[in-house]
N, C-alpha and C positions, 0 to 999 in steps of 0.2 A: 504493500500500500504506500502511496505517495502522502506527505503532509499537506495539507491545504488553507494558507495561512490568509484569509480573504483581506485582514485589517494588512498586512505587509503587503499584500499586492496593491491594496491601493493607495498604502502611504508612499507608496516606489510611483505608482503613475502622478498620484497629485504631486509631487517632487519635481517632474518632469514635463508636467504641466503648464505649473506655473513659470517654469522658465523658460519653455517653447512660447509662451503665451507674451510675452517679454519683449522674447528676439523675436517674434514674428514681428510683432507690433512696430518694433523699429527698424525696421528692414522694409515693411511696406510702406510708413509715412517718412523713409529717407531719400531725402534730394541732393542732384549732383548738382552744385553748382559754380566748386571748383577744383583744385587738387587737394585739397586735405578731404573734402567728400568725395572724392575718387575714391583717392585711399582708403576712406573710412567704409566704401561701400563694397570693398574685396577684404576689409578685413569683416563687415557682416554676411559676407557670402561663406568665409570661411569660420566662420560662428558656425550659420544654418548649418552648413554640409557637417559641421564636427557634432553638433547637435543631434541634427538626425543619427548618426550612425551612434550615439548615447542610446537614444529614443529605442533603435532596432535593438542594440543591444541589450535593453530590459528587455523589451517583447521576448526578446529569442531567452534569457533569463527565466522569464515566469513559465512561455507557453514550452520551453523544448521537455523540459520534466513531464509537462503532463501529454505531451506527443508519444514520449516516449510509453508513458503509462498505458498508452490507446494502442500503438504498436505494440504492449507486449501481451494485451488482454486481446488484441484481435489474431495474434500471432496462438494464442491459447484457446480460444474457440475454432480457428478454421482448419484444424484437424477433426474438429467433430462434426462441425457443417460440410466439410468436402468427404467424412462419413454417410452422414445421411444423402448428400446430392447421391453417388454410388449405389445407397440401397435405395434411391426412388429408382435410379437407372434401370437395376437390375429387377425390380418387383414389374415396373413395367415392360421390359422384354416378358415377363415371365405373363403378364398381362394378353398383350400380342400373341403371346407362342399361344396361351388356352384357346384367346379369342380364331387364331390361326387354323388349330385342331378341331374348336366346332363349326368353322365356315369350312374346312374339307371333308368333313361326317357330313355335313348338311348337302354340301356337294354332291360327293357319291350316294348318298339318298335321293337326289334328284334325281341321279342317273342312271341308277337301277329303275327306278320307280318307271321312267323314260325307257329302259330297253324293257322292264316287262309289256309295256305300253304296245310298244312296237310287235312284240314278239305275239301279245294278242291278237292285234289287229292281222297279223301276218297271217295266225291260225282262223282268224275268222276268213279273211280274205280266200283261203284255200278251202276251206268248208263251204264257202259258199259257190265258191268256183265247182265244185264238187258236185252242191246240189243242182247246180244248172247244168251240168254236164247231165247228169241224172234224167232233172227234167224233161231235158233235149232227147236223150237216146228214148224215153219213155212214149215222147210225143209222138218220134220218128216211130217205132212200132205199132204202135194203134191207129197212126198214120196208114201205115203200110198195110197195114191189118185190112184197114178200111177201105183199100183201094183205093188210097192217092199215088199219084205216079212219086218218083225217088225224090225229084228235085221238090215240088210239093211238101213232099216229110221231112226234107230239110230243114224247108226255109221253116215250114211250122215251130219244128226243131228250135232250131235262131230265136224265133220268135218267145218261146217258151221259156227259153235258157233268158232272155232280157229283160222278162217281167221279173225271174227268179233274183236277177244281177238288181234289178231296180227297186225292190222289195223295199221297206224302211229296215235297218241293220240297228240292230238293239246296243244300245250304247255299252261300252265297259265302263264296269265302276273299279274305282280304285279310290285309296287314300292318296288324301291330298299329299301334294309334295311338303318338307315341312319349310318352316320360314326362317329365313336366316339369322341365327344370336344376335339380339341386340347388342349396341355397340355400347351400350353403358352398363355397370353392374355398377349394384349400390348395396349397403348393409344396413344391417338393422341399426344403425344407428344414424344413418341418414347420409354416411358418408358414398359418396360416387367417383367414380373413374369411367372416363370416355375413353374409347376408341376411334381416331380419326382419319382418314387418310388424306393426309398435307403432300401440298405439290414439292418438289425438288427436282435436283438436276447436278450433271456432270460434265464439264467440259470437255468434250472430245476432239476438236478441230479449231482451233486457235486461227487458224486461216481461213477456214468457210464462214466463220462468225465476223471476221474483219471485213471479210472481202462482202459479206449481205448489212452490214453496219459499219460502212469505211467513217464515221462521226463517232463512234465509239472507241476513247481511251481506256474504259477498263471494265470491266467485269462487274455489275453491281446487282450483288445476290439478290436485292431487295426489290431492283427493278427486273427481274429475270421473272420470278414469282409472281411478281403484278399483272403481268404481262400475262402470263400462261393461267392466273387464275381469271384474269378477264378475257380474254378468248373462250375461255368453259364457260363463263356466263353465257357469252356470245351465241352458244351451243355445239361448240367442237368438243369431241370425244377425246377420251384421255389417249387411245390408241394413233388420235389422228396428231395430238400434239407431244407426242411423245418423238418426233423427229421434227415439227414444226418448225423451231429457231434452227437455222444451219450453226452445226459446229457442237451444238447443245444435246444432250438428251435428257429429254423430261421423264419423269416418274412420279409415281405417289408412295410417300413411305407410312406406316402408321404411325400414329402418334398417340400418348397419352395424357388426359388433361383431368382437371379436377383438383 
């Protein structure tokens, strides 16, 4: 702990004070108006200058103790704050990674759900193809039966198999696909964490970005950003502006907030 003597600090300024208050005073209302106020006005120039550097040296006096004090209490905390920055780091990768592993479950649930889908509709399509086949050879015989010529029990045939094909086809039911992890979890205590997906980017071609912005000196993440998040307003897709700026490539990374 430092001592903190308020009555000596300020008998040291009022000391310093009063005698800045002095020399200023005769230093502004001094006139030159021949060689002894010449003189007399370089020897209050060098009053001031000697003055001030009194003045600096109390300041530097009172306040270098207590700098030091703040330098050695900030030097003693930012091992435990660059603690903690590390474990929000690492809780939110671990964030990501869960939220990562339920949007690829969720994924491949789609995508099953989608090839049984398919794999349905494949079996109905072939069953039905089946029964018009059925149809048609049924028609053609009692066609034939009946004494229609061949080409007659065909086209019947055709005919029959078309009604079969045109029928109404009875829907598949399936469960719904399901819906993607929201991007926020929260606890019972009210506390929440989002999941975001923020724009960024990579510099790949220092030449292609020059030669489509010959007016641009340097690289400003801030305006790179702006940029690419206003064009997504605009309604370009992330896939379209992911090569959009030459030289650049854009991405979205996640992020967590809260």
């Amino acid at each position: 702990m430092i001592s903190h003597n308020t009555g000596n600090e300020l008998a040291i300024i009022d000391s310093h004070q009063s005698a800045v208050a002095s020399l200023v005073d005769s230093a502004k209302t001094h006139r030159i108006v021949d060689d002894f106020t010449r003189g007399t006005a370089a020897d209050l120039r060098n009053a001031l200058k000697q003055a001030e550097k009194r003045v600096d040296d109390a300041r530097t006096s009172l306040v270098k103790p207590l700098n030091d004090h703040v330098k050695s209490i900030n030097a003693r905390f930012k091992p435990m704050a660059d603690q903690l920055t590390e474990a929000v780091r690492v809780l939110d990768n671990e964030i990501i990674r869960d939220r990562r592993v339920r949007e690829a479950a969720v994924e491949a649930e789609r995508r099953r759900i989608e090839k049984e889908r398919l794999e349905l509709e494949r079996k109905q399509a072939e069953a039905r193809a089946e029964e018009a086949r059925q149809a048609a050879e049924k028609a053609q015989r009692e066609a034939a039966a009946a004494g229609m010529s061949k080409a007659d029990a065909k086209e019947l045939g055709g005919l029959m198999a078309q009604d079969v094909l045109a029928a109404p086809v009875a829907p598949i039911l399936q469960v719904a696909p399901p819906l993607a992890p929201p991007r926020t979890i929260a606890s019972m205590s009210g506390a929440v964490a989002s999941v975001k997906k923020l724009w960024d980017f990579e510099l790949k071609d220092v030449g292609l970005l020059a030669a489509a912005y010959p007016a641009t000196v340097e690289v400003r993440r801030a305006e790179v950003l702006n940029l690419l998040r206003g064009l997504e307003k605009d309604g370009a897709t992330e896939a379209a502006l992911e090569n959009a700026i030459p030289g650049i490539r854009a991405f979205k990374r996640d992020s967590v907030s809260g």
